[in-house]
C-alpha positions as CSV (number, residue, x, y, z in Angstrom):
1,X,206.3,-67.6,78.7
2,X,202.7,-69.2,78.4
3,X,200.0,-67.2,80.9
4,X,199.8,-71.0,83.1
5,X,203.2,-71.9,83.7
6,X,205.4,-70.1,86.5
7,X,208.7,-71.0,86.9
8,X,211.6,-70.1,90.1
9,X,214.7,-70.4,91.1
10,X,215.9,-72.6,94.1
11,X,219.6,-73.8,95.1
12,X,219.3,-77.2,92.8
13,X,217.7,-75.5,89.4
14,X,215.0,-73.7,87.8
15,X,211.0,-75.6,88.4
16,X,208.3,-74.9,85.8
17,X,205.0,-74.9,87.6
18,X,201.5,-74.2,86.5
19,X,198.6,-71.8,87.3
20,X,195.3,-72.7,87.2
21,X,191.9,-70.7,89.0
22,X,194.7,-68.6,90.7
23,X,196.5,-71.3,92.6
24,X,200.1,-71.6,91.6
25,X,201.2,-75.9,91.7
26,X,205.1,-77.2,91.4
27,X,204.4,-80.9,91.7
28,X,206.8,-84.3,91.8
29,X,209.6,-81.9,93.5
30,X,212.5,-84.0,94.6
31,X,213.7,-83.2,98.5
32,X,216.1,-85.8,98.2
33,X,218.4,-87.9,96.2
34,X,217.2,-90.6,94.0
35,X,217.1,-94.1,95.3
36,X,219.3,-97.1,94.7
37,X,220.7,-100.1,95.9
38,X,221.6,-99.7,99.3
39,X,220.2,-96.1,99.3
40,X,216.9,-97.3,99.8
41,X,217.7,-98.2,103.8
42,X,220.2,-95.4,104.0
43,X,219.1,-91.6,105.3
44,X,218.1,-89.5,102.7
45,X,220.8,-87.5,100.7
46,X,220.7,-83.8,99.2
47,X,219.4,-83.7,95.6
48,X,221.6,-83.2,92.8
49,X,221.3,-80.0,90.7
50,X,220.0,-79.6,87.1
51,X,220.6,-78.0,84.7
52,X,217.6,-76.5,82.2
53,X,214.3,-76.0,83.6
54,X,213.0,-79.1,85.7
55,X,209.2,-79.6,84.9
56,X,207.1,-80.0,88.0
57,X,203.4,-79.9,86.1
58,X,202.9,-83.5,87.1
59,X,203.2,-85.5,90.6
60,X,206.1,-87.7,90.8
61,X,207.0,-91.1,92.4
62,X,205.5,-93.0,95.1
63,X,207.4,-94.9,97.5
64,X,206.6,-98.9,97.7
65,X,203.8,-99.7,99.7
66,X,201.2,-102.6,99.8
67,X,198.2,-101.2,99.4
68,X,195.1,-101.2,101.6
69,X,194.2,-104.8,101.4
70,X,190.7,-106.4,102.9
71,X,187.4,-104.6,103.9
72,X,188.7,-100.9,104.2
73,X,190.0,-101.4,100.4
74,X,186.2,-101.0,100.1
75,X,186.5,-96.7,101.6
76,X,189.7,-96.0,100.3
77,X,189.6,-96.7,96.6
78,X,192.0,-93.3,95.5
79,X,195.4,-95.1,96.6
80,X,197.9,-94.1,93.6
81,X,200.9,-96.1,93.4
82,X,203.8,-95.3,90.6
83,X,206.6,-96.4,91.8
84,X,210.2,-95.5,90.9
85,X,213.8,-94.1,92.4
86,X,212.6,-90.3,92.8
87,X,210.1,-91.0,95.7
88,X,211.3,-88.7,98.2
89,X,209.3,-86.2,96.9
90,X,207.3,-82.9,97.7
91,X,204.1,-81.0,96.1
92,X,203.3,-77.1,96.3
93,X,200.5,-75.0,95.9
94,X,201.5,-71.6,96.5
95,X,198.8,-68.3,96.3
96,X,201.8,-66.7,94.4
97,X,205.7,-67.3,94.4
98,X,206.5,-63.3,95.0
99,X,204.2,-63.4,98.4
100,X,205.1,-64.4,102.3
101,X,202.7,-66.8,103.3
102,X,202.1,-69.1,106.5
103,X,203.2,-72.1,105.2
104,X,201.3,-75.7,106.1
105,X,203.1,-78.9,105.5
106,X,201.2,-82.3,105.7
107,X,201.9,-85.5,106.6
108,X,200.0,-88.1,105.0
109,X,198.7,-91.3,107.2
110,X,198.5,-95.1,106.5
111,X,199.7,-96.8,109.5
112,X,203.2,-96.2,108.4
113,X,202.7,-98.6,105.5
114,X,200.5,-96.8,103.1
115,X,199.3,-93.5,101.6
116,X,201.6,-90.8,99.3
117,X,201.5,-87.2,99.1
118,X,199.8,-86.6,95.8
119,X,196.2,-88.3,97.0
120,X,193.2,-86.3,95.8
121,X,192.3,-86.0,99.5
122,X,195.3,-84.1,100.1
123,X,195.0,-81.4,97.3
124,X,196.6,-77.9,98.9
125,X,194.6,-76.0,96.1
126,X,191.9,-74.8,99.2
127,X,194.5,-73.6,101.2
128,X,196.4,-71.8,98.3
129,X,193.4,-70.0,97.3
130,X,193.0,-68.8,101.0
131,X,196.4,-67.4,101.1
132,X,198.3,-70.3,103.1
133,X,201.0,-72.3,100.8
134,X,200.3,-76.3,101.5
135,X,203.0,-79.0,100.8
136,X,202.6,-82.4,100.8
137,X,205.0,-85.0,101.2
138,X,206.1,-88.8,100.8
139,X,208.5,-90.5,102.8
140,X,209.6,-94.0,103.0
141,X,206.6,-96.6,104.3
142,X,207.1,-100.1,106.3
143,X,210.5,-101.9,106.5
144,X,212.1,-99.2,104.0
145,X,211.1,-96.6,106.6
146,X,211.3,-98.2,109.8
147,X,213.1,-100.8,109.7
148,X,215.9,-101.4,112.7
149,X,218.8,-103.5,112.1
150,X,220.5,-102.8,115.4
151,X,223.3,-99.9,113.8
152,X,222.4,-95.9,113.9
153,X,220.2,-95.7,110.6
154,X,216.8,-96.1,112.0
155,X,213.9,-93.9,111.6
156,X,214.1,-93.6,108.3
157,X,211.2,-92.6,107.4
158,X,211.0,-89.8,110.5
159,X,214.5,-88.8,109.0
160,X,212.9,-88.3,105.7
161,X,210.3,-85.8,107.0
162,X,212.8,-83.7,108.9
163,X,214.8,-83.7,105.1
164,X,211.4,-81.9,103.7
165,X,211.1,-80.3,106.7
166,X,214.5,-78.9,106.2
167,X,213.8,-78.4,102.3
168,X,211.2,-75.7,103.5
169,X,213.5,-73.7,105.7
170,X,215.7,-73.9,102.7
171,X,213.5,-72.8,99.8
172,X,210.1,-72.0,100.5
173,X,210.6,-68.6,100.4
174,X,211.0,-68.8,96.2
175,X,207.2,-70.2,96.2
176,X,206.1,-67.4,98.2
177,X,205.9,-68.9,102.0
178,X,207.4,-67.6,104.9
179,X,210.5,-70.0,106.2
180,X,209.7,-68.6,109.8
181,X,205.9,-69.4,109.8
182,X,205.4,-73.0,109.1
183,X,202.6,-75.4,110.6
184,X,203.8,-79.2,110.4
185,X,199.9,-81.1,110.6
186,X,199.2,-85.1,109.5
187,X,197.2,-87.4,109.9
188,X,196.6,-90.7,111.4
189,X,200.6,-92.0,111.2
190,X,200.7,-88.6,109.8
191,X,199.5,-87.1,113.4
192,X,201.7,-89.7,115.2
193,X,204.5,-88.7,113.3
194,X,204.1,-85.0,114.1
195,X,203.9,-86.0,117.5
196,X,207.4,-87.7,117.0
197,X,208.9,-84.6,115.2
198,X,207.4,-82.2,118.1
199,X,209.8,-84.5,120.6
200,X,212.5,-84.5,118.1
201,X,215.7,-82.9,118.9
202,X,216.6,-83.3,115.1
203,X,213.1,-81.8,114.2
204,X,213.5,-78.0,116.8
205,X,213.1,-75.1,114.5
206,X,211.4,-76.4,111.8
207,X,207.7,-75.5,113.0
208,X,206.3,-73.2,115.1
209,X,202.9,-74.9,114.6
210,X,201.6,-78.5,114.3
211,X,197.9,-80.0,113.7
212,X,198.1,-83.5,114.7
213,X,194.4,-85.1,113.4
214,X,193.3,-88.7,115.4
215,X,197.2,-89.3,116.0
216,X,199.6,-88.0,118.8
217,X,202.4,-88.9,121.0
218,X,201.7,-92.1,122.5
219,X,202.5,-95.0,120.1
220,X,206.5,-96.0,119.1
221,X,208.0,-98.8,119.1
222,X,210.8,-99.6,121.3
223,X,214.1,-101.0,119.8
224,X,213.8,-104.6,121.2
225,X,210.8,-105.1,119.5
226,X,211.5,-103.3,116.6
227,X,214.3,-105.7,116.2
228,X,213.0,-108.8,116.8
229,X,210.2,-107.9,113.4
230,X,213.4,-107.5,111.7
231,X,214.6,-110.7,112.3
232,X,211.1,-112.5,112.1
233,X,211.1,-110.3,108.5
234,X,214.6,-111.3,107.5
235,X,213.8,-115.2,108.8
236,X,210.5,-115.2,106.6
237,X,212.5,-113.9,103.7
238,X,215.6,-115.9,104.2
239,X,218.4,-113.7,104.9
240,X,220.4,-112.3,107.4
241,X,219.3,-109.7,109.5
242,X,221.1,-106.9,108.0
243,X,220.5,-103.7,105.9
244,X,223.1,-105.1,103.5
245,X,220.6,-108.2,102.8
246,X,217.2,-106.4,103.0
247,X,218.7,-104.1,100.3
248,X,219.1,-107.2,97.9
249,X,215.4,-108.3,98.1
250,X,213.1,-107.4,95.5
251,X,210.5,-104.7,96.7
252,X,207.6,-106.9,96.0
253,X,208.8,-109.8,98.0
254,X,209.2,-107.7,100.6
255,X,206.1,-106.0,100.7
256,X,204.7,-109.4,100.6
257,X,207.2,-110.9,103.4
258,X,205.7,-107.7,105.5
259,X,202.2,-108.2,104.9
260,X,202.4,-112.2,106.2
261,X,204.2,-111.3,109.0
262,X,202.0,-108.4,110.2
263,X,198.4,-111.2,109.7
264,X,200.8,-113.5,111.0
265,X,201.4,-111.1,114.2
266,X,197.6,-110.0,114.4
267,X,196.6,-113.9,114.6
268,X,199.2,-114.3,117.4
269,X,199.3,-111.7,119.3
270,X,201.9,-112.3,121.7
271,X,203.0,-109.9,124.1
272,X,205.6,-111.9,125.1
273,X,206.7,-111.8,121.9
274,X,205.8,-108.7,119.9
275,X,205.3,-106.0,123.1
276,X,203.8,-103.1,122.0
277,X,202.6,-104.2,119.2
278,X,200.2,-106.6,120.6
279,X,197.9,-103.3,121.6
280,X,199.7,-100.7,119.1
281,X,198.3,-103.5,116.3
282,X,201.4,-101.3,113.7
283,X,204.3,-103.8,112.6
284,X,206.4,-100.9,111.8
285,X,206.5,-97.4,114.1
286,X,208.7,-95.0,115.0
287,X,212.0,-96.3,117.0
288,X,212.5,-95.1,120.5
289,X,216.2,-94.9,121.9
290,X,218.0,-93.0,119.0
291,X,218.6,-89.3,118.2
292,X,216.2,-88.9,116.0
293,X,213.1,-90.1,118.7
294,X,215.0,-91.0,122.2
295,X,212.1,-91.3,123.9
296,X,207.9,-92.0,123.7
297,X,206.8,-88.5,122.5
298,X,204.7,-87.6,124.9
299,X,206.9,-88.6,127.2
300,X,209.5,-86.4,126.1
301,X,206.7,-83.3,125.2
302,X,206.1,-83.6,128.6
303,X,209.3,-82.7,130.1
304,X,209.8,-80.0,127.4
305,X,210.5,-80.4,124.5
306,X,208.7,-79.1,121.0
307,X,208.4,-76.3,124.1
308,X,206.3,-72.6,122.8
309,X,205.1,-75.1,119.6
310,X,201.0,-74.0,119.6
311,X,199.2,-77.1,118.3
312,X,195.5,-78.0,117.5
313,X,194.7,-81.9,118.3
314,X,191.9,-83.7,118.4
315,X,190.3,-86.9,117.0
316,X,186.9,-88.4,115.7
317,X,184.1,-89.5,117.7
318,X,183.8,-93.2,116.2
319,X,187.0,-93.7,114.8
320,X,187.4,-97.0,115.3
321,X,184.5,-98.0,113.1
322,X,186.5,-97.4,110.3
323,X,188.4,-101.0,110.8
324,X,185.4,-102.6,112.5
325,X,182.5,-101.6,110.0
326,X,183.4,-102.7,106.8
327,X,184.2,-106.5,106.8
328,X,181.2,-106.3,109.5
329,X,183.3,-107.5,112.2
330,X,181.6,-104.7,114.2
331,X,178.4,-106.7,114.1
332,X,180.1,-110.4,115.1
333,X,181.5,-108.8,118.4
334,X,179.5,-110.0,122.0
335,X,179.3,-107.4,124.7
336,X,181.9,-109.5,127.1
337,X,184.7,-108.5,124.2
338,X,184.1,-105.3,125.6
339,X,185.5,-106.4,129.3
340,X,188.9,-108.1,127.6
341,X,189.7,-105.1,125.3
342,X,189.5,-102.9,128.6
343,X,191.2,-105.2,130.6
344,X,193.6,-105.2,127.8
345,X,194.5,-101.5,128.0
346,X,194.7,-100.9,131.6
347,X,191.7,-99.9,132.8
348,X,191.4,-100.8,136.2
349,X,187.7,-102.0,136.6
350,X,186.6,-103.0,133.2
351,X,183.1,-103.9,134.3
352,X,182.3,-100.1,135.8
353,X,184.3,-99.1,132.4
354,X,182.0,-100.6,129.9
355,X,179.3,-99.6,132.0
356,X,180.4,-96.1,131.7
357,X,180.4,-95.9,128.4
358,X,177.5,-97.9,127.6
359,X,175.7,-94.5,129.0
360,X,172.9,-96.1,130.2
361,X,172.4,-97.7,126.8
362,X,171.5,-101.5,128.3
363,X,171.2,-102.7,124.8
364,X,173.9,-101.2,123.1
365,X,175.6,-103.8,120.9
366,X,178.9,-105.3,121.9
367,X,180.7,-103.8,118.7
368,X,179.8,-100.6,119.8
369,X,181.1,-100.8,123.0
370,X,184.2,-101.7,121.6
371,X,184.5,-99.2,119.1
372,X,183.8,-96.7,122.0
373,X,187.1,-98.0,124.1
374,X,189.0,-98.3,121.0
375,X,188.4,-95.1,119.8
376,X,189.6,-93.8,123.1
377,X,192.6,-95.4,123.7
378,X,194.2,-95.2,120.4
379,X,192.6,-91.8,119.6
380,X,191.4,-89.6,121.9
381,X,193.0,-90.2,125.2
382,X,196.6,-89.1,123.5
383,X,195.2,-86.4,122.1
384,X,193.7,-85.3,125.7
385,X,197.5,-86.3,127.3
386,X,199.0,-84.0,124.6
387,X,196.6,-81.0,124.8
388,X,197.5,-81.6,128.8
389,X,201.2,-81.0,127.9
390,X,200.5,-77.0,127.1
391,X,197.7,-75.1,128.7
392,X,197.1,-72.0,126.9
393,X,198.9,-73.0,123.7
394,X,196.3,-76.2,122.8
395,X,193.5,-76.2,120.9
396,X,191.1,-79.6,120.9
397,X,188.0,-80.4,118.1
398,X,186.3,-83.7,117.8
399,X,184.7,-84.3,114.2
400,X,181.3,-85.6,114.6
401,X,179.9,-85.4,111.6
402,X,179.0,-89.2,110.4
403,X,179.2,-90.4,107.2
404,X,176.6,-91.8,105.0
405,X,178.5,-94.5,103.1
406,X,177.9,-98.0,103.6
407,X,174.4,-97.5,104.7
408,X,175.5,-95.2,107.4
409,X,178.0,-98.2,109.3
410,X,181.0,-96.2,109.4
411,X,179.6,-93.5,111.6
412,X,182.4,-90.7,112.4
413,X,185.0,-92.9,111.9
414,X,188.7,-92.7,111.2
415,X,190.2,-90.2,108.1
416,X,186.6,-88.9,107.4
417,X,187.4,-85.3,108.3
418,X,190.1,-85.1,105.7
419,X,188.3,-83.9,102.9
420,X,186.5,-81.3,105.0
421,X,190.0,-79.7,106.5
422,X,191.3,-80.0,102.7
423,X,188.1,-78.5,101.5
424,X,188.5,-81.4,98.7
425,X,185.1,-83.1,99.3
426,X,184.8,-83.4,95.1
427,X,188.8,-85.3,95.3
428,X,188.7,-89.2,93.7
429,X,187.5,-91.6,95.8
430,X,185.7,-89.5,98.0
431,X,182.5,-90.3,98.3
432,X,183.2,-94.0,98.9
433,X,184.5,-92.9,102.7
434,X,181.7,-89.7,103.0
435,X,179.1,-91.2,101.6
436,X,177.2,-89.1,98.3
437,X,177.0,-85.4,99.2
438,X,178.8,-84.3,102.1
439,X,178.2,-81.1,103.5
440,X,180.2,-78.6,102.0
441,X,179.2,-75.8,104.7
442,X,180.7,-78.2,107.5
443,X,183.7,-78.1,105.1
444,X,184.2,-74.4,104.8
445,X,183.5,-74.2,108.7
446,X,186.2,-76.7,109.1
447,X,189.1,-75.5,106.5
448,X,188.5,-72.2,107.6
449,X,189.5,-72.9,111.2
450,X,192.8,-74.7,109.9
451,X,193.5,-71.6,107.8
452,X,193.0,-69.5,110.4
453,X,195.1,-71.8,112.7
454,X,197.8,-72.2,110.5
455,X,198.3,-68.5,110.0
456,X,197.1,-66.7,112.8
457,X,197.8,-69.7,115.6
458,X,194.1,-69.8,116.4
459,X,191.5,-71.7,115.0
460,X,188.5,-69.3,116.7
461,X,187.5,-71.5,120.0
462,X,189.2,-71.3,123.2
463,X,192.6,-73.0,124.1
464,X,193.2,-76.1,126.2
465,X,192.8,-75.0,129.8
466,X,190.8,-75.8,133.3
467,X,187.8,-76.1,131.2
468,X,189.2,-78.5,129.2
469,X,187.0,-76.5,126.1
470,X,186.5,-78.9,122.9
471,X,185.0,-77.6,119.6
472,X,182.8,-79.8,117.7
473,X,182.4,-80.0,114.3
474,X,179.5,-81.7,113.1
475,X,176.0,-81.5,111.3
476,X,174.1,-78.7,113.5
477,X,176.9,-78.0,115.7
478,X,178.3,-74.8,114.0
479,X,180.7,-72.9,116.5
480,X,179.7,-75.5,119.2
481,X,182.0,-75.5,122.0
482,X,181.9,-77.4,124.7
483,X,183.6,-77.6,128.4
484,X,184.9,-81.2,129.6
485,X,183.4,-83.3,126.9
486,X,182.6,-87.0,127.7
487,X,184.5,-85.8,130.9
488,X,183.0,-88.8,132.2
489,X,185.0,-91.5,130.3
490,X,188.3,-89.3,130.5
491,X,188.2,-89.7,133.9
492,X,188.7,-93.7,133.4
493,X,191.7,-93.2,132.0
494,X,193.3,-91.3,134.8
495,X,196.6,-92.5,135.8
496,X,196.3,-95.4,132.7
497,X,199.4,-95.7,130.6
């Protein structure tokens, strides 16, 4: 056998791997059944063996997605998309296949309608070579993953992760990971849907652990409104409402069907209408009121269940100037937007709110001010409310480190801390969302405390407690730890949502 291939054994063949700077890969590994027909809007189903050895020296399939489309195309430029039936499938970069290692497993973001688990951001190499195996995975995206038709095959896409999740228990332990010490972490959708599989009666027992990065347990969709986009979708398209039809329509048109209706929703945003979506701004979610998800996450976190699962949450300081930055909307906004985007959320006095956060900053451009409330209520709020759930077990960060791309406009905005906790700062496409040469000592400091997380079940800060203690990480702020941070716009929040 060549000195950089590897191969091993698991219940549906032999894999053939390679080995390069120490770090074992098996890439493009099916979790699932190939796709077909109606199989596309049906729950996964267990691969079918092989015989021979199946190489896995290359990443596989993507699932269909559109594409980031508009200003952020501008910051996310490494998007891969190679389509084709094997899609459910897995990556793995192991420290050696004869070990027992902690085992991470990420879910990838996109607002549930893009991203795939072989992005350069999301390279496990990092975490191989510091003796933690990392697997990344794809599941189905938009109305192949979320769409609800009324009948018991929803959360598709949430089904799909518990399949991988499941395909870990199952075979990890032939790459060298530990079945009984696995940390499920994500991202954005990725940290939302961690939150969904920490309330998930279908998910208990597959994770002891979970990171959940600017994404928790507060945004689903409930089954009404999940409904009624299907049947705005299936009027838009032309056919009836069922699975039967959508599985007839040509994966373009209806990736193109789903990206009209969703500008078509964010013109006309009617609560009426659309509910949830209208301030949750995602056409497709997860589904609330089936066995997979029966109720909001937190919701259900809070009355128990993901029970004993340690977590570390937390979010980014401007995340909202991701969406708001690059088209330069950010810059068009006047400060009384501010008062209607609180109002919007709840927040009782929206006057003394933006004043709050204003911080005494009298000229402080209106964008801003909205970024600030946005960034809370989508962000950072949940992952307060979540942290809340489990005194003792919790462990919060904010990333504050701000990028230098587009002359400095994005701030610490959304997904820039993922090539820092991936140590992958050199990854494609990179620099368009850092800005040229990050700082690869904030990166060590911030991969190391996910390694040390993920196998010793603390990142080196304190928990969640009375001191409400958050670690930031950011440009001077090594091993900074601070009590109650921006307790003063928390406090706003108090008894919202």
């Amino acid at each position: 056998m060549d000195a950089s291939s590897v191969t091993v054994d698991i219940t549906p063949g032999r894999l053939r791997g390679t080995v390069e700077n120490g770090v074992t890969a098996f890439l493009g590994v099916p979790y699932a059944a190939p796709l077909s027909g109606q199989d596309w809007f049906l729950p996964a189903q267990p691969v079918p063996g092989w015989d021979g050895v199946r190489d896995a020296t290359a990443f596989g399939a993507t699932v269909p997605k559109p594409g980031y489309q508009g200003p952020v195309a501008r910051i996310l430029t490494a998007e891969p998309d190679f389509p084709g039936p094997e899609c459910l499938n897995l990556n793995v970069w192991t420290p050696a296949t004869d070990g027992s290692a902690p085992v991470f497993v990420w879910i990838h973001g996109g607002a549930f309608r893009n991203g795939s688990g072989r992005s350069g951001y999301y390279n496990g190499s990092a975490f191989a070579r510091d003796g933690v195996v990392c697997v990344s995975i794809n599941y189905r995206l938009g109305a192949y993953g979320f769409l609800d038709t009324g009948d018991e095959h929803t959360n598709i896409g949430l089904r799909d992760q518990i399949a991988a999740l499941e395909w870990v228990r199952d075979h990890i332990a032939a790459f060298g990971g530990d079945p009984s010490r696995v940390t499920v972490a994500g991202e954005s959708a990725g940290g939302m849907s961690v939150g969904s599989l920490l309330s998930s009666p279908r998910a208990a027992g597959l994770f002891s652990q979970a990171v959940l990065q600017s994404g928790a347990g507060h945004h689903a969709l409930t089954r009404p409104t999940a409904q009624a986009v299907t049947a705005a979708l299936a009027e838009r398209l032309g056919i009836p409402p069922t699975r039967e039809a959508f599985a007839g329509v040509a994966a373009d048109d209806l990736i193109a069907a789903s990206s009209a209706l969703d500008i078509e929703v964010q013109q006309n945003p009617d609560p009426a209408r659309w509910g949830e979506i209208t301030t949750n701004v995602m056409l497709f979610e997860p589904v609330i009121g089936d066995d997979v998800l029966p109720r909001l996450p937190i919701d259900g976190i809070r009355d128990g269940a993901g029970d004993g699962v340690r977590i570390l949450v937390g979010s980014n300081a401007e995340e909202m100037l991701f969406f708001l930055a690059p088209g330069g909307v950010v810059d068009l906004m006047p400060p009384e937007a501010a008062l209607g985007i609180a109002a919007g959320y709840g927040l009782p006095d929206p006057a003394a709110a933006a004043a709050v956060y204003r911080d005494g900053d009298a000229d402080l451009p209106g964008g801003q001010l909205v970024s600030r409330i946005m960034t809370d209520w989508f962000f950072r709020i949940p992952a307060v409310r979540l942290a809340e759930t489990r005194p003792g077990l919790a462990y919060v960060y904010r990333f504050d480190h701000r990028s230098t791309a587009l002359d400095g406009a994005l701030g610490a905005c959304h997904a820039v801390e993922l090539p820092f906790a991936f140590d992958a700062l050199g990854a494609d496409g990179v620099e368009a969302l850092t800005g040229p040469n990050p700082p690869q000592v904030l990166a060590d400091e911030m991969h190391s405390a996910w390694v040390r997380f993920t196998r010793d079940g603390d990142p080196g800060w304190p928990a969640y407690g009375a001191a409400r203690s958050v670690r930031v990480f950011g440009d001077g702020a090594e091993g900074t730890v601070i009590d109650d941070l921006d307790g003063a716009t928390r406090v706003l929040w108090e008894g919202v949502r």
